[in-house]
C-alpha positions in Angstrom: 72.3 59.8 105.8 68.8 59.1 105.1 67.6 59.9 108.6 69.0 63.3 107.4 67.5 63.7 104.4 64.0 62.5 105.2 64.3 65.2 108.5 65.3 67.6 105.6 62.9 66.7 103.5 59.6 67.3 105.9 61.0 70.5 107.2 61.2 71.8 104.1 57.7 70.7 103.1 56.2 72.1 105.9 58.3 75.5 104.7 56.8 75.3 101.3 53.2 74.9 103.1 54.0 78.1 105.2 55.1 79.7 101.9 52.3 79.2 100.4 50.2 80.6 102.9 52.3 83.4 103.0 51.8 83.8 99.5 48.2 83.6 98.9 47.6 86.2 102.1 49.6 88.3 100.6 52.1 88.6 103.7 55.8 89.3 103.6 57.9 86.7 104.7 58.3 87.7 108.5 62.4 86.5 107.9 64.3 89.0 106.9 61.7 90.2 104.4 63.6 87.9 102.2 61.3 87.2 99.1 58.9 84.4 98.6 59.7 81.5 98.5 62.0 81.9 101.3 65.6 81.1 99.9 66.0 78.9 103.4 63.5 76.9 101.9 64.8 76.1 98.4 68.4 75.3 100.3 66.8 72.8 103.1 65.0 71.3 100.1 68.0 71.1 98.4 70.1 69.7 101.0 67.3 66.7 101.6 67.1 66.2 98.0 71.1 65.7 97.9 71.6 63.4 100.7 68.9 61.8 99.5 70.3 60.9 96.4 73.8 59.9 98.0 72.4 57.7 100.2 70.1 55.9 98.6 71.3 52.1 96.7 70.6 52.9 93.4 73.4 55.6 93.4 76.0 53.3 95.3 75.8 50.9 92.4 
């Protein structure tokens, strides 16, 4: 689980980099045109952050 969750983790920096470029060029997200930050983003980030946190020791105690 926290294979997972580190994967998770760095794809959803590298999102928030691409976001950020996005951002300060002023381009629309090429996805959809969903808004900025992408919402794919927030969830992946999420997701990491939640398996994270299940697998780590201090929460199995």
């Amino acid at each position: 689980m926290l294979l997972a969750s580190k994967v998770l983790l760095v794809i959803a920096g590298l999102l928030l980099i691409l976001d950020a470029v996005l951002m300060v060029a002023h381009i629309p997200n090429p996805l959809f045109g969903w808004p900025l930050p992408c919402p794919l983003t927030l969830v992946v980030l999420g997701l990491g952050i939640i398996l994270f946190v299940f697998g780590s020791k201090a929460f199995n105690k």
